[in-house]
N, C-alpha and C positions, 0 to 999 in steps of 0.2 A: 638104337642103344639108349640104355637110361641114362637120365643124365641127372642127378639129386645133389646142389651144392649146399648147404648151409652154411650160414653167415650172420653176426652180428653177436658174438661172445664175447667175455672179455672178462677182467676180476671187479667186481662190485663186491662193495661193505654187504655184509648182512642187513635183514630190512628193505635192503635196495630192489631197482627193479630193470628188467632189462627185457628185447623185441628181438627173438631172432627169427630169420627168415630161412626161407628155402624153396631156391626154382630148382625148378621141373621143366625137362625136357626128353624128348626122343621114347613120349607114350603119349596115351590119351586121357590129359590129367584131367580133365573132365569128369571120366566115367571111373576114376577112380576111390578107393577109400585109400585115406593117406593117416599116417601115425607121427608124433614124434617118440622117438626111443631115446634113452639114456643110459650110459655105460659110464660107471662111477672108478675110480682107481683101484688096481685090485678085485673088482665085482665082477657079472656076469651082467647082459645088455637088461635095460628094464622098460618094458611098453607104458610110459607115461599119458600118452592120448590119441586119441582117435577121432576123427571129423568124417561123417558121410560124403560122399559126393559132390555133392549137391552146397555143402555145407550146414543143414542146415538143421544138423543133430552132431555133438560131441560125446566124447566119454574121458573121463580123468579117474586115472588113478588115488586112491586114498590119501597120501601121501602130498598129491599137489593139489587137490580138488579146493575151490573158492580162491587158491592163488595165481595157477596158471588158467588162463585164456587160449584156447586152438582156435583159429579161422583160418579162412582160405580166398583169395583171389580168384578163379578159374580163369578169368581174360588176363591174367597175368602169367599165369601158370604156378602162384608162388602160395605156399604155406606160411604162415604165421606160427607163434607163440609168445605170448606175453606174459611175462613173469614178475610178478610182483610178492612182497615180502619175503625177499630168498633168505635159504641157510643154510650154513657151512653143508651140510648135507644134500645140496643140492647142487653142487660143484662135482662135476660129471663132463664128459665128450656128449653133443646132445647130434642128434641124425634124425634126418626126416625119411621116413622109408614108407616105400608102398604097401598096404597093409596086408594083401594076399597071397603078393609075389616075393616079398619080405626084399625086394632091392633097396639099397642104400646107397648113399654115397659121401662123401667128405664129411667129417662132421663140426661141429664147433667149439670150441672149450669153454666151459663156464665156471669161475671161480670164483666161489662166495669167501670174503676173506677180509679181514679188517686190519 
């Protein structure tokens, strides 16, 4: 079974910056491509990034690109995202989801807010 927890949200000022995570378990996060997604209040889900395999190729969407950071662990099992300079508009449910099988799981809330 998948198992995809995220963690490490919370409300930060704008400007701020903040690290959430996400293990992986019950696949072979190894050979995977992994996303984070974001589903904002009222909105539909938004594919914010993508990291190879391997790690060692990303993609960011317009909107986050030069603020967030994707990496990844493999011996840990766990996803990264580092987020720096937020705004109100970046205050969303964030989910790390498998990027071909589109599994998800729990996600984290992030609120930009002063």
């Amino acid at each position: 079974e998948v198992q995809l927890q995220a963690f490490g949200g919370g409300l930060v000022q704008p400007g701020g910056s903040l690290r959430l995570s996400c293990a992986a378990s019950g696949f072979t996060f190894s050979g995977r491509v992994m996303s984070w997604v974001r589903q904002a209040p009222g909105k539909g889900p938004e594919t914010i990034s993508t990291i190879t395999a391997d790690g060692s190729s990303s993609w960011y969407v317009d909107s986050v690109k030069g603020r967030f950071t994707m990496s990844r662990d493999n011996a840990k099992r766990i996803v990264y995202l580092d987020m720096r300079s937020l705004k109100p508009d970046d205050t969303a449910v964030y989910y790390c989801v498998v990027t071909t099988t589109r599994d998800r799981g729990q996600g984290t809330l992030v609120t930009v807010s002063s």
